[in-house]
DRENPA-3360 file (N, C-alpha, C; in nm, 2 decimals, always signed):
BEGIN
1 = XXXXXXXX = +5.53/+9.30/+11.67/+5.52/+9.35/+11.81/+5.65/+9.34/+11.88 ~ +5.72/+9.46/+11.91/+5.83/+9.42/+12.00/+5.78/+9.39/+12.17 ~ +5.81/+9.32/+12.21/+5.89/+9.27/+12.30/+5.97/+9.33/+12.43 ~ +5.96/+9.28/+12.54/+6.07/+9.34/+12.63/+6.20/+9.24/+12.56 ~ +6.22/+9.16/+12.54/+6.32/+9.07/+12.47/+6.31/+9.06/+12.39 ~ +6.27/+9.10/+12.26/+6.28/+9.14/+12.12/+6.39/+9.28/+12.15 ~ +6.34/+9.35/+12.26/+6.41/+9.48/+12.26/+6.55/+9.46/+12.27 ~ +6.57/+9.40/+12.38/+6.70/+9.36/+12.47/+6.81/+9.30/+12.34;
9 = XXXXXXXX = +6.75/+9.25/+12.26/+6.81/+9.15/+12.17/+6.89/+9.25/+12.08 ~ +6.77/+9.36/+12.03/+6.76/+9.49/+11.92/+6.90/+9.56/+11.99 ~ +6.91/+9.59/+12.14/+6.96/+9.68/+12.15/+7.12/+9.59/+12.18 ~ +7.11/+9.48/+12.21/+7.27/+9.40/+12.17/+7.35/+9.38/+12.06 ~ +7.22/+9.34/+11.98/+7.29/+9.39/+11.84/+7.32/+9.50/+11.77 ~ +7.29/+9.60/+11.83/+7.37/+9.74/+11.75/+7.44/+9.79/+11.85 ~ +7.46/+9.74/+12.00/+7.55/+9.74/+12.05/+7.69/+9.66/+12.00 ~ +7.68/+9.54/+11.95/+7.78/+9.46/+11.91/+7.83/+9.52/+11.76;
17 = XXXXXXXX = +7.77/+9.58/+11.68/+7.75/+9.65/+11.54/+7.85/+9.73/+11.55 ~ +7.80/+9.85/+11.70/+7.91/+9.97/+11.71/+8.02/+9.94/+11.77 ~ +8.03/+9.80/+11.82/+8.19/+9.79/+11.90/+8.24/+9.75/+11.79 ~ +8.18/+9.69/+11.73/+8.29/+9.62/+11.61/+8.33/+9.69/+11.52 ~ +8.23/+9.82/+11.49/+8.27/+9.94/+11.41/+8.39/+10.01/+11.41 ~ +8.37/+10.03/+11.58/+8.49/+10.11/+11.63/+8.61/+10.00/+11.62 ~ +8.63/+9.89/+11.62/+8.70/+9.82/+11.61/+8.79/+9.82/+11.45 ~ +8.67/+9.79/+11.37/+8.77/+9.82/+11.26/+8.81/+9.92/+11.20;
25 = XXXXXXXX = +8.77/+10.08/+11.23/+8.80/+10.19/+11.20/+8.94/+10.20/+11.30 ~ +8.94/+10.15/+11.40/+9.11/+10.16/+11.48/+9.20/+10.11/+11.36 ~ +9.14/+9.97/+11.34/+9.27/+9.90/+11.26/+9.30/+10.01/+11.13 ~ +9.24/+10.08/+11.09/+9.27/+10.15/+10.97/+9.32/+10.30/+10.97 ~ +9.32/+10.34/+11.12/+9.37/+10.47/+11.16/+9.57/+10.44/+11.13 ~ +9.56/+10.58/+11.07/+9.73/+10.57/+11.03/+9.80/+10.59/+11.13 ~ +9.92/+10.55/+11.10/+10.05/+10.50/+11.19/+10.04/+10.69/+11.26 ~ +10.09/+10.68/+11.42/+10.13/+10.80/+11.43/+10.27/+10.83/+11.40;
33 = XXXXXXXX = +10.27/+10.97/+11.42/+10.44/+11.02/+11.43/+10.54/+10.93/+11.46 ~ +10.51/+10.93/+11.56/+10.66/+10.82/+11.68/+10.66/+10.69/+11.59 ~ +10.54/+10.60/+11.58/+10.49/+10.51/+11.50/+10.61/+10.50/+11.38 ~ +10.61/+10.56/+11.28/+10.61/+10.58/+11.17/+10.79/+10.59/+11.15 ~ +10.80/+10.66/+11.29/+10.97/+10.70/+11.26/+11.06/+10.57/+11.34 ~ +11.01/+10.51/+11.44/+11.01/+10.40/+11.49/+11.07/+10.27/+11.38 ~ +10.94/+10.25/+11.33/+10.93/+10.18/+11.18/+11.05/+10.21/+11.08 ~ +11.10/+10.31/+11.05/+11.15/+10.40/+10.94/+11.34/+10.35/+11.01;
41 = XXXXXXXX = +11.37/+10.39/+11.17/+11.45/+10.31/+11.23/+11.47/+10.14/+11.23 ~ +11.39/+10.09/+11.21/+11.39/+9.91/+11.22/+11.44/+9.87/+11.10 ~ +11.36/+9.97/+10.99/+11.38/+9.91/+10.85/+11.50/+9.92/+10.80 ~ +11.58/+10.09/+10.84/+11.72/+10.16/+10.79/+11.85/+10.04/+10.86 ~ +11.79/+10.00/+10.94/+11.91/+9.83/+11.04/+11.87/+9.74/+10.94 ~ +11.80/+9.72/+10.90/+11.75/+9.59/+10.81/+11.79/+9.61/+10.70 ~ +11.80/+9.69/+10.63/+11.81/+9.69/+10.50/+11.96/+9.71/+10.45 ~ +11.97/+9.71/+10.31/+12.13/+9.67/+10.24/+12.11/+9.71/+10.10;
49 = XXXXXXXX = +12.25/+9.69/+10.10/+12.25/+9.73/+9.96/+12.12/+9.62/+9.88 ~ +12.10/+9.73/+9.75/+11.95/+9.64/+9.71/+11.87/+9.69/+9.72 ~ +11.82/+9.70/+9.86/+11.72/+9.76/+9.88/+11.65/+9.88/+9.85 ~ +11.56/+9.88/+9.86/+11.47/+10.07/+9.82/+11.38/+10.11/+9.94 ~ +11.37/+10.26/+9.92/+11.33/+10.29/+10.02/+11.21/+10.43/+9.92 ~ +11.10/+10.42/+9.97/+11.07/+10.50/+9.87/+10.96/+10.62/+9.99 ~ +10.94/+10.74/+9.93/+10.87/+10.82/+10.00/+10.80/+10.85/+9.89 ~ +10.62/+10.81/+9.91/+10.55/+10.84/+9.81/+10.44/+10.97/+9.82;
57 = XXXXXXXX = +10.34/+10.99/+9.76/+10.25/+11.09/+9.78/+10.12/+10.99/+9.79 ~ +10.03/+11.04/+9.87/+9.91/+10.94/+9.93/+9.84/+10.85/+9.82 ~ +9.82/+10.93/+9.68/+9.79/+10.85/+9.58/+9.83/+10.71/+9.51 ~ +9.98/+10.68/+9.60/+10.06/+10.59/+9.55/+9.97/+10.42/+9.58 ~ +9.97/+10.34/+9.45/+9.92/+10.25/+9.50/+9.95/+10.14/+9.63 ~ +9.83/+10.09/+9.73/+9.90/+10.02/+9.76/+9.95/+9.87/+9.73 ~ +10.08/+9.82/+9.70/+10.11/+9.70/+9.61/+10.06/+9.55/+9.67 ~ +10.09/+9.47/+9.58/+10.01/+9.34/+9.67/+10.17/+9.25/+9.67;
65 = XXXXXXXX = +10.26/+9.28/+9.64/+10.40/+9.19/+9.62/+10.42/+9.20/+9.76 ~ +10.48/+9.07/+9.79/+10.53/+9.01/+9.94/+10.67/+9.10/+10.02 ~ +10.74/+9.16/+9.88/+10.89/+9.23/+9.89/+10.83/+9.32/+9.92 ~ +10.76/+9.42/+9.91/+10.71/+9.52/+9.94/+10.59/+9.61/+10.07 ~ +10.67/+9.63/+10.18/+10.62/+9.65/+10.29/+10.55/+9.85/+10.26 ~ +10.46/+9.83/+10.30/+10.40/+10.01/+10.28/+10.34/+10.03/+10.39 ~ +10.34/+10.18/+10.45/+10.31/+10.21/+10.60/+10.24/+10.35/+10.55 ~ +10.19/+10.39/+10.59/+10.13/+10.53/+10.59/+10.16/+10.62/+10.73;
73 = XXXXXXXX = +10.24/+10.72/+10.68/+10.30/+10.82/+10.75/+10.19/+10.91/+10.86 ~ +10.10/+10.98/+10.74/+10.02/+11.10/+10.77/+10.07/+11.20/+10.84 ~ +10.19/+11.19/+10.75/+10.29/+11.37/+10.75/+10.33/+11.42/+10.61 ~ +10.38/+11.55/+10.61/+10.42/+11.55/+10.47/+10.54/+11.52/+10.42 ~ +10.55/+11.51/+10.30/+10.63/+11.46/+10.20/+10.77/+11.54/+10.24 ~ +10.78/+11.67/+10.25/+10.93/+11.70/+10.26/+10.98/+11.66/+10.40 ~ +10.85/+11.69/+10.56/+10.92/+11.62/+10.66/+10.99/+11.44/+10.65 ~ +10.92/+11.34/+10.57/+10.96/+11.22/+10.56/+11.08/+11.22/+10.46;
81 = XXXXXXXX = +11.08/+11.31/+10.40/+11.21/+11.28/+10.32/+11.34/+11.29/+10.41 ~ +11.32/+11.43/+10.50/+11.38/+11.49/+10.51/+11.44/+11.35/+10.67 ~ +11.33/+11.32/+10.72/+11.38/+11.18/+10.81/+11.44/+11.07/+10.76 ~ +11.36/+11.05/+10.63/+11.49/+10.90/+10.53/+11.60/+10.95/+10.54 ~ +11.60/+11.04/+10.48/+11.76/+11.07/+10.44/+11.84/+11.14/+10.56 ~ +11.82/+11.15/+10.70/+11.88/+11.17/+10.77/+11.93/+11.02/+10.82 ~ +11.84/+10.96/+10.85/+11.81/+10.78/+10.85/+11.93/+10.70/+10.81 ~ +11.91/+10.73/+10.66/+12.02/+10.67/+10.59/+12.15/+10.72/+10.63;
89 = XXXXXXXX = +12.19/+10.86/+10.62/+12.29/+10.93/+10.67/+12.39/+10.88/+10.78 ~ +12.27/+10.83/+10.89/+12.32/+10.85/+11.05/+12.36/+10.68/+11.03 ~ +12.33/+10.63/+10.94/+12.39/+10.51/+10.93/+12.52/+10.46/+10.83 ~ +12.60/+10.35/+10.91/+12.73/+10.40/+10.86/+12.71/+10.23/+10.73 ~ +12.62/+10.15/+10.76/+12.61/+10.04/+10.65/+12.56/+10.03/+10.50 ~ +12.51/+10.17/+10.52/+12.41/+10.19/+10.34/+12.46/+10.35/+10.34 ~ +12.44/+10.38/+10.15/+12.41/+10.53/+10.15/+12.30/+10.52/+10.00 ~ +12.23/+10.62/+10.01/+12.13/+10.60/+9.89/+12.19/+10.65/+9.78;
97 = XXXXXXXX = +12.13/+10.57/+9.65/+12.12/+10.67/+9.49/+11.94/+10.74/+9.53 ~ +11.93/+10.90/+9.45/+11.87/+10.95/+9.48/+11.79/+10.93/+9.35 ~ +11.68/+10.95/+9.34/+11.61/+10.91/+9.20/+11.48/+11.01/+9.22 ~ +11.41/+11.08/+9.14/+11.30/+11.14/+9.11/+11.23/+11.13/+9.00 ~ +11.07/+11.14/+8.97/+11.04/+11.12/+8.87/+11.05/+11.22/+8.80 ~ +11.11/+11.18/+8.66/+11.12/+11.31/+8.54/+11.03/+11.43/+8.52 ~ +10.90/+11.35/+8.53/+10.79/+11.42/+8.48/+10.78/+11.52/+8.59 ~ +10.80/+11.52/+8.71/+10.77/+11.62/+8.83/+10.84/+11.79/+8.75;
105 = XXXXXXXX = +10.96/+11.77/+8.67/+10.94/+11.96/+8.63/+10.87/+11.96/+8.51 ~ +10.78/+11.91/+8.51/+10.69/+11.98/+8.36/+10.59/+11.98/+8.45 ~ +10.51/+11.97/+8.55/+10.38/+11.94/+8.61/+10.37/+12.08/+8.62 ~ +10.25/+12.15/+8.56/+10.23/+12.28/+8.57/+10.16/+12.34/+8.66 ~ +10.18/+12.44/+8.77/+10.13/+12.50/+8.84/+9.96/+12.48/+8.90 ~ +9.92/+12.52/+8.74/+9.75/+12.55/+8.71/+9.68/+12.41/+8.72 ~ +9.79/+12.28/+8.70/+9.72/+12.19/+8.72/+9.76/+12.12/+8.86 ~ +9.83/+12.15/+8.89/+9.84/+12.08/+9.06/+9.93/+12.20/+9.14;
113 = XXXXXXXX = +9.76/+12.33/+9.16/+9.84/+12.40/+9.25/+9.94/+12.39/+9.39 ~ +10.05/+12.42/+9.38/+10.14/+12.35/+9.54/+10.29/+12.33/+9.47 ~ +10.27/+12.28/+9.30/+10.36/+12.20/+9.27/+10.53/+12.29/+9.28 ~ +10.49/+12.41/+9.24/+10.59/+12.48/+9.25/+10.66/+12.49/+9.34 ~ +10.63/+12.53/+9.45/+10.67/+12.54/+9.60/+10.70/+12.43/+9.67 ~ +10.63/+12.30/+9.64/+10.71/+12.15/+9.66/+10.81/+12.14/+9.61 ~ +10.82/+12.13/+9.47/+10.96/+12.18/+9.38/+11.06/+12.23/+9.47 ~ +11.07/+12.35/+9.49/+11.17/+12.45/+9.54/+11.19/+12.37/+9.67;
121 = XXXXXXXX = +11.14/+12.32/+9.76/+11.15/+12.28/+9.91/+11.23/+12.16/+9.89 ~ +11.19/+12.07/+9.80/+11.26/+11.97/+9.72/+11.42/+11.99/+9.69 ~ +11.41/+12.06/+9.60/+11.53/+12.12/+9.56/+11.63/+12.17/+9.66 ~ +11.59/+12.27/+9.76/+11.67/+12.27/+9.86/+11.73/+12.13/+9.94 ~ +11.58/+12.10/+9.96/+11.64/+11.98/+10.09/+11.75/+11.90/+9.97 ~ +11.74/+11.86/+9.89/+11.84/+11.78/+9.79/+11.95/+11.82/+9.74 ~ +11.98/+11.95/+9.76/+12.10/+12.04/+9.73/+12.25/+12.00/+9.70 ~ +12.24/+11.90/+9.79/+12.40/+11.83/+9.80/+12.39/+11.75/+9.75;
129 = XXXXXXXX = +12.29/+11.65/+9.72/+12.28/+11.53/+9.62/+12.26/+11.54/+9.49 ~ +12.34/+11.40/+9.44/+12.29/+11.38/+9.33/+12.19/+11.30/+9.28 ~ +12.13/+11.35/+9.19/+12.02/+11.32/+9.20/+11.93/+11.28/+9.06 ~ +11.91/+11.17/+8.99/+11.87/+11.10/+8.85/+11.73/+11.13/+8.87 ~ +11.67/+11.19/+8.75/+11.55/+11.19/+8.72/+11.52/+11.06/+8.60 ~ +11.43/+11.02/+8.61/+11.42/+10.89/+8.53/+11.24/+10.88/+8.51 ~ +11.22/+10.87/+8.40/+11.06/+10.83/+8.41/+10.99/+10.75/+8.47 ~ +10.89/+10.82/+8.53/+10.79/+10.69/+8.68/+10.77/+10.59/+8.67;
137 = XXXXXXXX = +10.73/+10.53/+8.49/+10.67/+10.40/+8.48/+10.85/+10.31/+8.47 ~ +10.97/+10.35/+8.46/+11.09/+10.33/+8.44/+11.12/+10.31/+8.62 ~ +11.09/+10.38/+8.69/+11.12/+10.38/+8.88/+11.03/+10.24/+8.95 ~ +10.89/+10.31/+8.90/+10.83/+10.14/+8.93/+10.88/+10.02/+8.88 ~ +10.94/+10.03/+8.70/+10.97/+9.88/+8.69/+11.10/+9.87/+8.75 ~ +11.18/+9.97/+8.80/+11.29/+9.89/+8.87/+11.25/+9.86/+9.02 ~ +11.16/+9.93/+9.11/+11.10/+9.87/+9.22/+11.01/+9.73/+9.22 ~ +10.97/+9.71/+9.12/+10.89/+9.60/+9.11/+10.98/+9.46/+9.09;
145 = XXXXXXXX = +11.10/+9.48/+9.03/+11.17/+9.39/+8.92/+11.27/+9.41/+9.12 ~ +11.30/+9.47/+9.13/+11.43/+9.46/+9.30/+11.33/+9.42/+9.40 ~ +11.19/+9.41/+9.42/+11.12/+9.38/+9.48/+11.08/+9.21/+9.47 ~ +11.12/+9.13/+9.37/+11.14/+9.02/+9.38/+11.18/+8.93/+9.46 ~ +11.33/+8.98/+9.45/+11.45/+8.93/+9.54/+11.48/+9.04/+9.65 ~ +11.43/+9.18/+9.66/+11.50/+9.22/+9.75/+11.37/+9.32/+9.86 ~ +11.39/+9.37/+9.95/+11.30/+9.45/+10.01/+11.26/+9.57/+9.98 ~ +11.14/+9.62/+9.97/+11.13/+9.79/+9.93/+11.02/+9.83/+10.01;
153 = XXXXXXXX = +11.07/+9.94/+10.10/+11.03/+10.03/+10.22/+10.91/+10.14/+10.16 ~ +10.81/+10.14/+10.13/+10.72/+10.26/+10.13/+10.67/+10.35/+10.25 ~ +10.71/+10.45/+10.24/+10.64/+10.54/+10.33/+10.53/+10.61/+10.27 ~ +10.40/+10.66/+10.30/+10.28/+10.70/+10.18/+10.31/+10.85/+10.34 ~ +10.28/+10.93/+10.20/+10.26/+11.06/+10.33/+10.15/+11.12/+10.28 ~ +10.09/+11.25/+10.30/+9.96/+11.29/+10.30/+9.99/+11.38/+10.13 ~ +10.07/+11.42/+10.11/+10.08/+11.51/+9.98/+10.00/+11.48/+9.86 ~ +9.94/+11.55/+9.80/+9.79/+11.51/+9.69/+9.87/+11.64/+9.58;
161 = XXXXXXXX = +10.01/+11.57/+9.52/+10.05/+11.63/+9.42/+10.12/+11.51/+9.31 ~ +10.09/+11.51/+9.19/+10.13/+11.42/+9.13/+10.34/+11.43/+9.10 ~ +10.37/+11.32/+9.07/+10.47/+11.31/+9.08/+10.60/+11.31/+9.17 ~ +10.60/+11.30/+9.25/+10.65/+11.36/+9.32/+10.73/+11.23/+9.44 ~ +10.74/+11.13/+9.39/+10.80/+11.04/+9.52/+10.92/+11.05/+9.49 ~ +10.98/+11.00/+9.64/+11.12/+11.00/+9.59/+11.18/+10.85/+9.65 ~ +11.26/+10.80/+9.55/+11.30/+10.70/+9.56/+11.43/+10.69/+9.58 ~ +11.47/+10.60/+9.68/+11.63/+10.60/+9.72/+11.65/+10.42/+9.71;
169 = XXXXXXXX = +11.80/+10.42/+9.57/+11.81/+10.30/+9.60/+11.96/+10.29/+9.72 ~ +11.90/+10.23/+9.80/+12.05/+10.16/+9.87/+12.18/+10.09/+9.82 ~ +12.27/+10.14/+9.89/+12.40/+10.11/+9.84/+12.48/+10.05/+9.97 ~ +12.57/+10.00/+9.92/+12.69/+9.98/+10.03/+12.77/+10.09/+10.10 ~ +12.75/+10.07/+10.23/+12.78/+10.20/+10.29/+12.96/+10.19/+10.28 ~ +13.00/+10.11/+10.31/+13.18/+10.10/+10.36/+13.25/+10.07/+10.23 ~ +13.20/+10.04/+10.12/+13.21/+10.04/+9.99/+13.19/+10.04/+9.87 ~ +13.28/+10.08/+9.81/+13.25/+10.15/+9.70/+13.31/+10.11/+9.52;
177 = XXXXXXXX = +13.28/+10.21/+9.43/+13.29/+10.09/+9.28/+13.42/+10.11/+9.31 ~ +13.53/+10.18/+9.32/+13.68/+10.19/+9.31/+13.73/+10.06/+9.38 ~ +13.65/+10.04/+9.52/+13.71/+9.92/+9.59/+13.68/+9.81/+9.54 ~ +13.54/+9.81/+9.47/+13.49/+9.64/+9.40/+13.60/+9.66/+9.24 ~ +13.66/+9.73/+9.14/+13.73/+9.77/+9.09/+13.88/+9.69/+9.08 ~ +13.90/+9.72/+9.25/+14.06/+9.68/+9.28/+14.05/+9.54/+9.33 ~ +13.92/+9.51/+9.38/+13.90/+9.35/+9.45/+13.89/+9.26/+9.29 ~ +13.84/+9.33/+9.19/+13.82/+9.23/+9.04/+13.96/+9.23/+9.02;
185 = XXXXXXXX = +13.99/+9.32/+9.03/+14.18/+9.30/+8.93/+14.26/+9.19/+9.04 ~ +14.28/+9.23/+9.13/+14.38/+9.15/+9.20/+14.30/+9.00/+9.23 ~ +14.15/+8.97/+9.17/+14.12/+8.82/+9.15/+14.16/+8.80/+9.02 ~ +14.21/+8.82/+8.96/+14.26/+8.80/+8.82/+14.42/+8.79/+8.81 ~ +14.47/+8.81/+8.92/+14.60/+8.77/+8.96/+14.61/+8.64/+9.01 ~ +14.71/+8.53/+9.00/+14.75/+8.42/+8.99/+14.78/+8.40/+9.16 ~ +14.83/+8.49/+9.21/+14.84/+8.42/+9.40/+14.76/+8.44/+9.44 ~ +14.76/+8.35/+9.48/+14.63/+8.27/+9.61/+14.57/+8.45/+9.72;
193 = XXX = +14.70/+8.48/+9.81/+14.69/+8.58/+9.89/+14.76/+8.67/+9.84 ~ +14.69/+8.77/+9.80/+14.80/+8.90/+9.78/+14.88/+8.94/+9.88 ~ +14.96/+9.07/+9.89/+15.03/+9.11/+10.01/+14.91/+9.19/+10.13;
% end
């Protein structure tokens, strides 16, 4: 038999059911825009040579390693590229190695319609770089294995095409192998201070 207070009770608890619902579907709503590039700024000051920076496609797992920080965009794949690597650019302490997975030019059309036209958009934006294709299970083990000791940046964007992240390792921005080169030789010289 309900009750005037059987009722009252009924109707607090699925009042407390739907706040808390809405509660944890916020926590799981993706980063916005500003959000995302905000983030994307914090991390490009933080990070160094070493570090990775990777732009994935939504499918990308999320990892459970401590080195490994992942955010979800919910933009696409060529606008976030096209922000890292401005990112990295506008900063004068790092510059990336550009890395893609091998397998992305054999992915055939009929199986992941889009792929083509990602390709080419790809290719443009990348035009001036160079850029290592290297096989994916070969990009993970070196994100996994620099993720030990060092930080790795995921961005997940909405793109639902296989292959296709791109991975940027960080470098030293103000120097380079010629200069570490000339700093080994002249430690292999006998005075203390060179000229």
């Amino acid at each position: 038999m309900i009750t005037a207070s059987n009722y009252k009770k009924q109707r607090l608890f699925i009042s407390v059911l739907f706040l808390g619902g809405i509660i944890i579907l916020s926590g799981c709503s993706r980063v916005d825009k500003q959000e995302w590039r905000d983030s994307l700024a914090e991390n490009v000051e933080l990070l160094g040579h070493r570090n990775w920076i990777l732009i994935a496609d939504s499918a990308y797992p999320f990892q459970s390693r401590a080195g490994i920080e992942t955010i979800t965009t919910g933009r696409g794949q060529i606008e976030v590229v096209e922000a890292v690597l401005k990112a990295v650019e506008d900063a004068d302490h790092v510059k990336a190695k550009v890395y893609l997975d091998k397998e992305i030019v054999y992915v055939p059309e009929e199986n992941a319609p889009g792929i083509t036209s990602y390709r080419k958009e790809l290719k443009a934006l990348l035009a001036d770089r160079e850029v290592s294709m290297v096989p994916h299970e070969e990009l993970i083990a070196k994100l996994d294995e620099a993720a030990k000791t060092f930080r790795v940046f995921v961005l997940k964007t909405n793109l639902i095409l296989p292959y296709t992240s791109v991975f940027l390792e960080l470098d030293c921005g103000y120097w380079d192998s010629r200069a570490e080169a000339e700093l080994r030789k002249s430690m292999e010289e006998d005075s203390l201070f060179p000229d």
